[in-house]
C-alpha positions as CSV (number, residue, x, y, z in Angstrom):
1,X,-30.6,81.2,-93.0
2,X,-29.5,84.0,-90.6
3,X,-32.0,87.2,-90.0
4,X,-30.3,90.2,-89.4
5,X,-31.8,93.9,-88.5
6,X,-29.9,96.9,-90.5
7,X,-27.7,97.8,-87.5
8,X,-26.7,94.1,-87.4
9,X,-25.7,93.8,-90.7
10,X,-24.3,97.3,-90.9
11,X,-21.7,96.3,-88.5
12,X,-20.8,92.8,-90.0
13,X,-20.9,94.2,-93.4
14,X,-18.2,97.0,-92.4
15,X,-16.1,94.2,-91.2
16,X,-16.1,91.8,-94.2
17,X,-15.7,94.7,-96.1
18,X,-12.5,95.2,-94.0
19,X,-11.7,91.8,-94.4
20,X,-12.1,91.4,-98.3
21,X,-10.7,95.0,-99.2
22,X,-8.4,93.4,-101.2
23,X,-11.5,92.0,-103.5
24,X,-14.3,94.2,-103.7
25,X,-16.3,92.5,-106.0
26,X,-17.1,89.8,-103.3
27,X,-20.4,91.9,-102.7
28,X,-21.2,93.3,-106.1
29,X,-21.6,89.7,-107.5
30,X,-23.3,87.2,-106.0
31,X,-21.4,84.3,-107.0
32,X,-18.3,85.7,-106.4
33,X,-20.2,86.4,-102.5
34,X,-21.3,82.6,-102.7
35,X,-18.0,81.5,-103.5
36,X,-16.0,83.5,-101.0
37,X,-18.2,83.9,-98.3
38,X,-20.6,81.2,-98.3
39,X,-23.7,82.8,-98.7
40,X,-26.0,84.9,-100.3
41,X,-27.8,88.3,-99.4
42,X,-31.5,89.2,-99.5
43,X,-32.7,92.7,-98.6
44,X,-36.8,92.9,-96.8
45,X,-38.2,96.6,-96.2
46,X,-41.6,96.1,-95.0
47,X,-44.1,98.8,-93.3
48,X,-44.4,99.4,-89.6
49,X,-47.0,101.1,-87.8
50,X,-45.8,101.5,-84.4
51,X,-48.2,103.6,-82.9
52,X,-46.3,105.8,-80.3
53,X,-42.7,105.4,-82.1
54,X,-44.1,105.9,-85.4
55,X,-44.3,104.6,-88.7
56,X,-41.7,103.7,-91.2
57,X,-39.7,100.8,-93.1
58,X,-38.2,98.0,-91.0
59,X,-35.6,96.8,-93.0
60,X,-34.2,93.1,-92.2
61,X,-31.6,91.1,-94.0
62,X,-31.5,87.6,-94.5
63,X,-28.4,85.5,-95.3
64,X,-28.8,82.3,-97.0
65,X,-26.2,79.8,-96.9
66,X,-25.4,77.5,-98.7
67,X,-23.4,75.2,-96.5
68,X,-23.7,74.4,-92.8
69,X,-19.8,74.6,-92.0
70,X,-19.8,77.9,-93.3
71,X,-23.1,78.8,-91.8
72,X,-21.8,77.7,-88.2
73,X,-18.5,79.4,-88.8
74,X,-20.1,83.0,-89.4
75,X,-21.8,82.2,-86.6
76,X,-18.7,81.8,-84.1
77,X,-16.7,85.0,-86.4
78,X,-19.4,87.5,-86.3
79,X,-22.4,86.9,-84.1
């Protein structure tokens, strides 16, 4: 499992997306996501009360894989 914040996966996101323009349902279906990319996506918004920056959602995404080559290879591509 990778933990990503929104900026994070903003930027990775924009570049698969690059990457798999040719097949855009590799991140409308989740096996299709699995299959071609090796993991899955789960989206966390939880409260913050920061105090002097404020208050608001923190919004974190986690990436579960479901193989540890293809883990270890987004890790060296994107991180």
């Amino acid at each position: 499992m990778i933990t990503l914040t929104e900026d994070e996966w903003t930027r990775i996101r924009k570049q698969l997306k690059a990457e798999y323009a040719w097949k855009p349902s590799v991140f409308m279906i989740r096996e299709t996501m699995r299959r071609e990319l090796g993991f899955t996506t789960r989206l966390h918004r939880h409260w913050v009360n920061d105090g002097d920056i404020g208050s608001g959602y923190k919004i974190t995404m986690y990436l579960d894989f479901y193989d540890d080559a293809a883990e270890t290879f987004f890790r060296m591509k994107y991180l």
